[in-house]
Backbone as JSON, one array per atom type, in Angstrom:
{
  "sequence": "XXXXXXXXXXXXXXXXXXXXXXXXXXXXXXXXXXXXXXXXXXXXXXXXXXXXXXXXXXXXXXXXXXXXXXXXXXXXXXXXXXXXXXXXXXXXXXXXXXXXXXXXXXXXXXXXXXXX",
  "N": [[0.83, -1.18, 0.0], [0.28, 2.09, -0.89], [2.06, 4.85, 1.26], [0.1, 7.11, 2.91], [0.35, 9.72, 3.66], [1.79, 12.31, 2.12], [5.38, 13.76, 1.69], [5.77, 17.12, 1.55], [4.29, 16.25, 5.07], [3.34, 18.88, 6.82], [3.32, 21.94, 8.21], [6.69, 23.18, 7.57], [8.32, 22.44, 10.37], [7.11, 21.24, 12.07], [6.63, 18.17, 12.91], [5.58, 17.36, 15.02], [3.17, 17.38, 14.23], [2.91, 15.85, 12.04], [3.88, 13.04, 13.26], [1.6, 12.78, 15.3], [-0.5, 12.49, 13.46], [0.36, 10.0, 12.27], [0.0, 8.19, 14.39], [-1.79, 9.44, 15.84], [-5.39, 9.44, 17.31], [-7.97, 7.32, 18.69], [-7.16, 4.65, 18.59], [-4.96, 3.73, 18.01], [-2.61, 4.18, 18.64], [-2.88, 2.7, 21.44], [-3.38, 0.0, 19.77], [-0.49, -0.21, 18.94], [1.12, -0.31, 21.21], [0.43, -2.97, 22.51], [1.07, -4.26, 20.69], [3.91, -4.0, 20.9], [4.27, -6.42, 22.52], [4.4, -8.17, 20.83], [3.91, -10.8, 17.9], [0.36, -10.6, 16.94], [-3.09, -12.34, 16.26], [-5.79, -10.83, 14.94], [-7.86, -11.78, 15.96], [-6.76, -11.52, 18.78], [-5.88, -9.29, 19.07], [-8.41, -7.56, 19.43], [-9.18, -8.99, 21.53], [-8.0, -7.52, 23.55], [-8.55, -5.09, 23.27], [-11.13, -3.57, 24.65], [-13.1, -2.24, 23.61], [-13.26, -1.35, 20.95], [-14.85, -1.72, 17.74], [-14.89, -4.11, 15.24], [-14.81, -2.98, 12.71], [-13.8, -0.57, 12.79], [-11.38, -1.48, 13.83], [-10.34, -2.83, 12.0], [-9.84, -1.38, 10.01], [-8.22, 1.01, 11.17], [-5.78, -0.65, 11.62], [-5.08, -1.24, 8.72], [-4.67, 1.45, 8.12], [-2.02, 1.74, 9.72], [-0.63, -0.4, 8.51], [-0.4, 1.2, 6.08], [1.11, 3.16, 6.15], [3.25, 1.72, 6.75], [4.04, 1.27, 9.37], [2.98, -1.13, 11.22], [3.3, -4.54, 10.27], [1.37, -6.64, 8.45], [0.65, -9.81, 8.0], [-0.15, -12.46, 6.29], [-1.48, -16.27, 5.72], [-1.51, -18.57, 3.91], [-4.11, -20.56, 4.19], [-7.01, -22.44, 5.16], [-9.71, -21.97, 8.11], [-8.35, -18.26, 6.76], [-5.12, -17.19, 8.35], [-4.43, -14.47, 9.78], [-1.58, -12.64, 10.84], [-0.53, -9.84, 12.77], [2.43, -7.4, 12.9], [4.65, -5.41, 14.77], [6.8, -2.86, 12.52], [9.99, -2.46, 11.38], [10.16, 0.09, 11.2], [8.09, 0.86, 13.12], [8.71, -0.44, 15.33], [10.66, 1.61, 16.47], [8.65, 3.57, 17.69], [8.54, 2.25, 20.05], [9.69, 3.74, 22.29], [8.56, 5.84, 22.8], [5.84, 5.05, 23.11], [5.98, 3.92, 25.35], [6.68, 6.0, 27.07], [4.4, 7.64, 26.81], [2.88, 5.51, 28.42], [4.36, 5.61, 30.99], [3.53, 8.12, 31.76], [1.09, 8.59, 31.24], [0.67, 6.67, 33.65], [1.69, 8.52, 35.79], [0.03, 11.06, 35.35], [-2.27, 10.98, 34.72], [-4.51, 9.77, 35.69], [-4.7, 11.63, 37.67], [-6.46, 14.32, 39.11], [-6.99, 17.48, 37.38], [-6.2, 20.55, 39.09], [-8.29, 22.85, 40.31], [-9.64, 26.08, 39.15], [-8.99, 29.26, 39.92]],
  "CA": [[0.0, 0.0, 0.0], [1.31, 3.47, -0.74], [1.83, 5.8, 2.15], [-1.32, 8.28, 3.16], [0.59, 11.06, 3.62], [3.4, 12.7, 0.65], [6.35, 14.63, 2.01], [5.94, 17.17, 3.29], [3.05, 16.44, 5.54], [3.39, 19.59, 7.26], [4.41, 23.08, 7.37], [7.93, 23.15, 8.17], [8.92, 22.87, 12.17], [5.9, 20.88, 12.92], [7.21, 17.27, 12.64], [5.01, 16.77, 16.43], [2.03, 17.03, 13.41], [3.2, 14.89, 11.39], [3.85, 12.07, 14.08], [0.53, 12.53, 15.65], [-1.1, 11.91, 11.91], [0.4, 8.53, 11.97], [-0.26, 7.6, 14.9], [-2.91, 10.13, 16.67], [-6.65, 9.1, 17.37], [-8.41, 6.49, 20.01], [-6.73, 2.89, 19.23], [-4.16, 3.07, 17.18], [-2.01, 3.7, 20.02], [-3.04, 1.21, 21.98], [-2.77, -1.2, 19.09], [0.87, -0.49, 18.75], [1.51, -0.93, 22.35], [-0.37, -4.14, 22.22], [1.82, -5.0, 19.41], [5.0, -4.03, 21.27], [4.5, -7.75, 23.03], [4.83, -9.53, 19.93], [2.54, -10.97, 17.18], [-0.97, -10.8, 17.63], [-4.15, -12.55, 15.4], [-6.6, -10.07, 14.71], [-9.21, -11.63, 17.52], [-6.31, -11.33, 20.08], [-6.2, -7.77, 19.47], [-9.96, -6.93, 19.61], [-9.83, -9.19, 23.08], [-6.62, -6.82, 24.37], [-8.9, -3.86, 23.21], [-12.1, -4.45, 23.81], [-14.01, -1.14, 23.24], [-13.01, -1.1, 19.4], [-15.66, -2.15, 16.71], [-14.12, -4.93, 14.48], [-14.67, -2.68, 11.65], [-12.62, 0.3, 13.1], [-10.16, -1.81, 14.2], [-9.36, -3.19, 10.76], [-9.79, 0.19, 9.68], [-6.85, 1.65, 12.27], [-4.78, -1.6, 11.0], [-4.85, -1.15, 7.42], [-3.7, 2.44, 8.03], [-1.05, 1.48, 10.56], [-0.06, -1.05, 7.36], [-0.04, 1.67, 5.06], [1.91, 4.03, 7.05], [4.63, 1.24, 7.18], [4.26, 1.11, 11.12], [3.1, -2.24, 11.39], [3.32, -5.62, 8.99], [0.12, -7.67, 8.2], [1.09, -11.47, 7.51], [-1.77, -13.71, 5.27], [-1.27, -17.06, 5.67], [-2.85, -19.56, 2.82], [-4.65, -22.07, 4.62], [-8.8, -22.15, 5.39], [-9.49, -20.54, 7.25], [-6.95, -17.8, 6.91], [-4.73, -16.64, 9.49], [-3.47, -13.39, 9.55], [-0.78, -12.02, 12.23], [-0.16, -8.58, 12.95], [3.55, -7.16, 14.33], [5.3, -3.99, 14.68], [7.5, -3.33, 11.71], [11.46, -2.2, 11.81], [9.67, 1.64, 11.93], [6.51, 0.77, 14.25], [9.43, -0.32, 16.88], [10.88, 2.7, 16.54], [7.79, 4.01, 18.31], [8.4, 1.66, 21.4], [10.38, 4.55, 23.47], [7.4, 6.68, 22.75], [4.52, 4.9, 23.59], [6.32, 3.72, 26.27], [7.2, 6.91, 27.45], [3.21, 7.89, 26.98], [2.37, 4.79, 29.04], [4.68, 5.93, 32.35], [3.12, 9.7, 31.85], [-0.41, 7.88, 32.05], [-0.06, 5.92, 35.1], [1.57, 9.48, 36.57], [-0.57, 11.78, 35.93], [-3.73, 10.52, 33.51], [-5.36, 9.81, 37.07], [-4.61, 12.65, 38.46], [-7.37, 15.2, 38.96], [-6.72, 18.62, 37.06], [-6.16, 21.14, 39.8], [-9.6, 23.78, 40.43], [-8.73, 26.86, 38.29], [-9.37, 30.25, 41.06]],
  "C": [[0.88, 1.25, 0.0], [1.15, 4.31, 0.87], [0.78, 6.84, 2.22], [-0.78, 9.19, 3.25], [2.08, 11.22, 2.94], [4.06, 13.43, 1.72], [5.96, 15.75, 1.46], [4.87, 17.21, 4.07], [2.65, 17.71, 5.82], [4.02, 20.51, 7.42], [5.95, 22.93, 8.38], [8.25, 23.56, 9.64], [7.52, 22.16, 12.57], [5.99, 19.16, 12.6], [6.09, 16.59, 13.83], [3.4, 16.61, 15.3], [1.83, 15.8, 12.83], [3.36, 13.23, 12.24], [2.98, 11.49, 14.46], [-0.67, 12.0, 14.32], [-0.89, 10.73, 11.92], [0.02, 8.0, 13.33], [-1.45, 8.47, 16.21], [-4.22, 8.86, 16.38], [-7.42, 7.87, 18.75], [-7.62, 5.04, 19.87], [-5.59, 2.95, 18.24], [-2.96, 3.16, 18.02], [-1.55, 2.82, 20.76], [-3.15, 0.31, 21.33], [-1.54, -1.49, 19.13], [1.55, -0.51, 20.25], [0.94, -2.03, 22.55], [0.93, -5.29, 21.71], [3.59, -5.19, 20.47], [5.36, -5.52, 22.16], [4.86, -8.6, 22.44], [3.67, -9.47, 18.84], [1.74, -11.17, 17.43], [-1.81, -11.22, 16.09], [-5.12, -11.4, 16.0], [-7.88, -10.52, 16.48], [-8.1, -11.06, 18.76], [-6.3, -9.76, 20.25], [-7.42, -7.23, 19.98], [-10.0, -7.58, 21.27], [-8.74, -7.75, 24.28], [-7.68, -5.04, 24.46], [-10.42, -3.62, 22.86], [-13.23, -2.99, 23.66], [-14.05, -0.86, 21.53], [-14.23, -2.14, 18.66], [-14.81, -3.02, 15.88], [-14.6, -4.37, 13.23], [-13.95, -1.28, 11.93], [-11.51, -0.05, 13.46], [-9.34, -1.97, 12.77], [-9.04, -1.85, 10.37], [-8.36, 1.23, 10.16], [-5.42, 0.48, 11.86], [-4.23, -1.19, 10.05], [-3.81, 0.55, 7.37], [-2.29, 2.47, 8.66], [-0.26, 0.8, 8.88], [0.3, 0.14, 7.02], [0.9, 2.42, 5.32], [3.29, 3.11, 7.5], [4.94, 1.47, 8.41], [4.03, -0.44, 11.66], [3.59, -3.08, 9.99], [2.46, -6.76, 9.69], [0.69, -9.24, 7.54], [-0.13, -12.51, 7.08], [-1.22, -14.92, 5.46], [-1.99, -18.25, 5.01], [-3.48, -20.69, 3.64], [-6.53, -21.62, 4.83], [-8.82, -22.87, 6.84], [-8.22, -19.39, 7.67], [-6.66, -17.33, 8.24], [-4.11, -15.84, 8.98], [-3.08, -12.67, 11.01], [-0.38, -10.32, 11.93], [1.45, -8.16, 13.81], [3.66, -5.81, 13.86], [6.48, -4.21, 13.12], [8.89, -2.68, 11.93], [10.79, -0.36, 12.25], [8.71, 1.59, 12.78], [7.73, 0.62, 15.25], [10.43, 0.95, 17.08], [10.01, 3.74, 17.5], [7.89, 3.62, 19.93], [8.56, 2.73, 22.29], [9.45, 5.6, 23.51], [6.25, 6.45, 23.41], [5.16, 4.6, 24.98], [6.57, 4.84, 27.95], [5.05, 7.72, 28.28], [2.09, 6.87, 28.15], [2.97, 5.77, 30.66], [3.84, 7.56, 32.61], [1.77, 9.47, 32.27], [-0.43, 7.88, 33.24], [0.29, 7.2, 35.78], [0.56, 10.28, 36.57], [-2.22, 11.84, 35.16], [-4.75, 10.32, 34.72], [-5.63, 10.15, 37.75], [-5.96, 13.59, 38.09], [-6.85, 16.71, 38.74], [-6.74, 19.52, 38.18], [-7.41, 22.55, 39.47], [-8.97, 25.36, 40.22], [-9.39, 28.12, 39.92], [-10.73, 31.16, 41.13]]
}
């Protein structure tokens, strides 16, 4: 699949745009931390994430594919199996999401402080 977004996504000095484009929105995120465990079949994801519609999920896949962040694996047999992993640029992401996970548990639970 070609890439969704041409060079240059964005206007020059905004690269934090461009990042969030590939990987902004509600699950695609948390797919690729998911992923950061290893290969997953399509149900194991939907059980890891279970608020997602199994037609937004593929949906958040296919773009992850296209975006050369993950790699989709078909396997010929009936019926098919197809595995999902991170790809040499999706783990590139690890120190990121990772980073977005410890910032969670600090302060994602925290209650915004009562303005004056």
């Amino acid at each position: 699949m070609p890439p969704r977004f041409q060079e240059p996504y964005c206007a020059e000095g905004c690269p934090v745009e461009a990042a969030l484009g590939l990987i902004g929105g509600k699950w695609k995120g948390i797919v690729l931390y998911h992923l950061m465990s290893g290969t997953l079949r399509f149900n194991e994801i939907r059980k890891r994430v279970p608020g997602v519609t199994q037609r937004m999920l593929t949906t958040q896949l296919r773009e992850l594919e296209a975006d050369g962040l993950i790699v989709r694996v078909v396997y010929p047999q009936v019926p098919p199996r197809v595995e999902y992993s991170l790809s040499a640029r999706g783990r590139t992401l690890e120190p990121v999401i990772a980073a977005l996970k410890e910032w969670g548990e600090r302060h994602a639970t925290q209650r915004a402080p009562q303005a004056a």
